[in-house]
C-alpha positions as CSV (number, residue, x, y, z in Angstrom):
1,X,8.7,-53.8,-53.5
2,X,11.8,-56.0,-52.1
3,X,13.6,-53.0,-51.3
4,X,10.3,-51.7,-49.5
5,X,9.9,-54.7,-47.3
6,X,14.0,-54.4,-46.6
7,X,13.8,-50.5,-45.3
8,X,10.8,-51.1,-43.7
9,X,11.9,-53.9,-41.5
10,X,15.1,-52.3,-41.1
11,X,13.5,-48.8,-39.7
12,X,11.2,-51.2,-37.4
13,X,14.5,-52.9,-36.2
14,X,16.1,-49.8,-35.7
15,X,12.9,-48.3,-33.9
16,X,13.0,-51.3,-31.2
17,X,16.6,-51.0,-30.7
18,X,16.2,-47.5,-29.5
19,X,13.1,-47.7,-27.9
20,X,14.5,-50.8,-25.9
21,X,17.6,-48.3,-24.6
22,X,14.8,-45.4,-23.5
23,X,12.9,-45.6,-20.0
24,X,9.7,-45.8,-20.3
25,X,7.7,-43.8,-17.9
26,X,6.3,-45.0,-14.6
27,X,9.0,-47.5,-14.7
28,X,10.2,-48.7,-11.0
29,X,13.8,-48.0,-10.6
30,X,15.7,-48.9,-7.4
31,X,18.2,-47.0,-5.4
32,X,21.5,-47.6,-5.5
33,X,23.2,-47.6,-2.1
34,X,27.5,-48.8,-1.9
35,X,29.5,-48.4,0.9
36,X,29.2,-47.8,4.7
37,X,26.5,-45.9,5.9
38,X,28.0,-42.9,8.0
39,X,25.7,-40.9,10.4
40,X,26.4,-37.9,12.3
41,X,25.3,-39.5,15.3
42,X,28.0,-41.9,14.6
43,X,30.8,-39.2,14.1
44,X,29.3,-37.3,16.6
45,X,30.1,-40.8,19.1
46,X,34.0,-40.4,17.8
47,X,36.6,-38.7,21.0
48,X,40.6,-38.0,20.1
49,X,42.1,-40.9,21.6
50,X,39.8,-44.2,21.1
51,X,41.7,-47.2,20.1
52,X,41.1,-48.8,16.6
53,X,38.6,-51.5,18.5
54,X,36.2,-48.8,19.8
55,X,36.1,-46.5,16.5
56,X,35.3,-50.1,14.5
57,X,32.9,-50.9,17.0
58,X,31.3,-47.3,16.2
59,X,31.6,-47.0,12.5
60,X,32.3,-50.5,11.7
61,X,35.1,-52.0,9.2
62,X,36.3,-48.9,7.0
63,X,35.8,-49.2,3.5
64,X,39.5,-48.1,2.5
65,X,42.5,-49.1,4.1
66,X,45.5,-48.3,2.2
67,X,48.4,-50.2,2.4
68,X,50.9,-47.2,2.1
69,X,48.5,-45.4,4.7
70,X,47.9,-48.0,7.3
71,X,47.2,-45.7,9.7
72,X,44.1,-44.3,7.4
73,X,40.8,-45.2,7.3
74,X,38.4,-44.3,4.4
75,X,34.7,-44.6,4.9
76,X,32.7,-43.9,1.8
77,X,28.8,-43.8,0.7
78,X,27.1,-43.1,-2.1
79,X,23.3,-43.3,-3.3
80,X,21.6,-43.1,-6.1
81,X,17.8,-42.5,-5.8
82,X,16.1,-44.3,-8.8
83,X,16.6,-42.4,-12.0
84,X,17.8,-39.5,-9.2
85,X,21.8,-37.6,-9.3
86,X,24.2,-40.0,-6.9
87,X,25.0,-38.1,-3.9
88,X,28.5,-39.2,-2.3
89,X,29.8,-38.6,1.3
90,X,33.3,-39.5,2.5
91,X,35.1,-39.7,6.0
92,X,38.5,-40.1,7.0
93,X,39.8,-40.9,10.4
94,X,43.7,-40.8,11.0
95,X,45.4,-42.7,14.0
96,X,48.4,-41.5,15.7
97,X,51.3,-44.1,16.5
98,X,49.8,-45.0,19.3
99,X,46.7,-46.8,17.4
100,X,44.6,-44.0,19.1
101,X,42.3,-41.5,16.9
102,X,43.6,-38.2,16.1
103,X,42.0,-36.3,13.7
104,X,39.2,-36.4,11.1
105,X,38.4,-34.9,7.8
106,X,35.4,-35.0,5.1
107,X,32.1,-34.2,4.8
108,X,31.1,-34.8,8.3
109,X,31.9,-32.6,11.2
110,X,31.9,-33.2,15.2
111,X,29.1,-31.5,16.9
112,X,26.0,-32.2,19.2
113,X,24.5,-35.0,18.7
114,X,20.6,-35.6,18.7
115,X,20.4,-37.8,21.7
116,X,23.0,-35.6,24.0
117,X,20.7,-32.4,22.6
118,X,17.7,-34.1,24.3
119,X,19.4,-34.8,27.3
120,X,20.8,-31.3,27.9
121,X,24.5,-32.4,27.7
122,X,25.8,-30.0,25.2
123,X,25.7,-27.0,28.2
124,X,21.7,-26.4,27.8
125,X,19.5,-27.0,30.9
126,X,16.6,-29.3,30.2
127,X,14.6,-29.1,33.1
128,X,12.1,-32.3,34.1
129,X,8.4,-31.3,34.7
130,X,7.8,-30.4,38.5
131,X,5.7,-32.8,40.2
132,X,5.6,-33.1,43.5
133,X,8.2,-30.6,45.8
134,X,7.4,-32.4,48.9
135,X,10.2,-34.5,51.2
136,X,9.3,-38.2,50.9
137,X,8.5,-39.0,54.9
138,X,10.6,-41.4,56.9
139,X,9.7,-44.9,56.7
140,X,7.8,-46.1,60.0
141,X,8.8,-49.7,61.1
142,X,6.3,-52.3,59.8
143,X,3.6,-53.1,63.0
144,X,4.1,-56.4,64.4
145,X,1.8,-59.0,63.0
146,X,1.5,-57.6,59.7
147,X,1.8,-58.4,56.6
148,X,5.0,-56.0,56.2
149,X,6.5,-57.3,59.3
150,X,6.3,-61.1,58.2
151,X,7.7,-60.6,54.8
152,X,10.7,-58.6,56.8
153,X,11.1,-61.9,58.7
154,X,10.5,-64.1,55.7
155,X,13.7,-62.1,54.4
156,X,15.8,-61.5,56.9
157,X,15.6,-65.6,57.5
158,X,17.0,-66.7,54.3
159,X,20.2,-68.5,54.5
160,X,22.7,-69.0,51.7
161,X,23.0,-72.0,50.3
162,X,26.3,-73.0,48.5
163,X,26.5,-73.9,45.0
164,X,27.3,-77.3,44.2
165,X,30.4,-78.0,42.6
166,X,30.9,-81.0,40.4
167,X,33.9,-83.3,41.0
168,X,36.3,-83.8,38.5
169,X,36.3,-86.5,35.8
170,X,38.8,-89.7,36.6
171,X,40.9,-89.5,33.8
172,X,43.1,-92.7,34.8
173,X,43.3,-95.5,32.6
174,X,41.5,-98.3,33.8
């Protein structure tokens, strides 16, 4: 009977302990994001030649910097959907010895970027709706006595008037 009670609370022990390292299901699990979030529209922003200030003000502060590659910067991401596989992407910018970008290398590539697609910069023609084809007609001078006419006057009247400037402190010891 002692030994019952013994193996029986020592399978029920056991039990919790490994139902306590399973997921149950339905259970919320968060995603997992570390790094810098990279964009194609961000590399897509990146020309040979910027300077260190306008590539950080594109990509912001590079994850990596290596001490014995100063002129390397490493720009990493990964995320992990709850419960999903992590999924890692990785940029590398290299500066020439001039502190100016030259080159590039990972998992993101130059190309067209969304916004210049939609603006027809990439060589295609996006063409604007035709509305009206007509010359605009010359402006007529305002008749005298109108309304037009006295808001002319009222502007061409104005004068300038100069900004005050303050006069400097007295900073002699009294």
């Amino acid at each position: 009977m002692q030994n019952t009670k013994l193996l029986l609370t020592s399978f029920t022990l056991v039990g919790l302990l490994a139902l306590a390292g399973c997921s149950f299901p339905g259970v919320y699990k968060i995603d997992i994001q570390q790094g810098n979030v990279v964009t194609q529209d961000m590399i897509d922003q990146l020309r040979p030649g910027m300077t260190r200030k306008q590539v950080r003000f594109i990509m912001g502060n590079p994850l990596l910097v290596d001490t014995f590659h100063p002129n390397r910067w490493d720009y990493l991401y990964s995320l992990q959907p709850g419960g999903g596989e992590r999924q890692q992407e990785r940029v590398s910018l290299i500066f020439n010895a001039n502190d100016q970008l030259a080159s590039l290398s990972g998992d993101f590539k130059p190309g067209v970027s969304r916004d210049e697609a939609i603006l027809g910069k990439d060589g295609t023609q996006v063409n604007a709706p035709v509305q009206n084809t007509e010359k605009p007609k010359p402006e007529t001078p305002a008749k005298p006595g109108s309304l037009l006419d006295q808001i002319q006057k009222d502007v061409d009247g104005v004068k300038a008037v100069p900004v005050p400037v303050p006069e400097p402190l007295d900073t002699t010891p009294q």
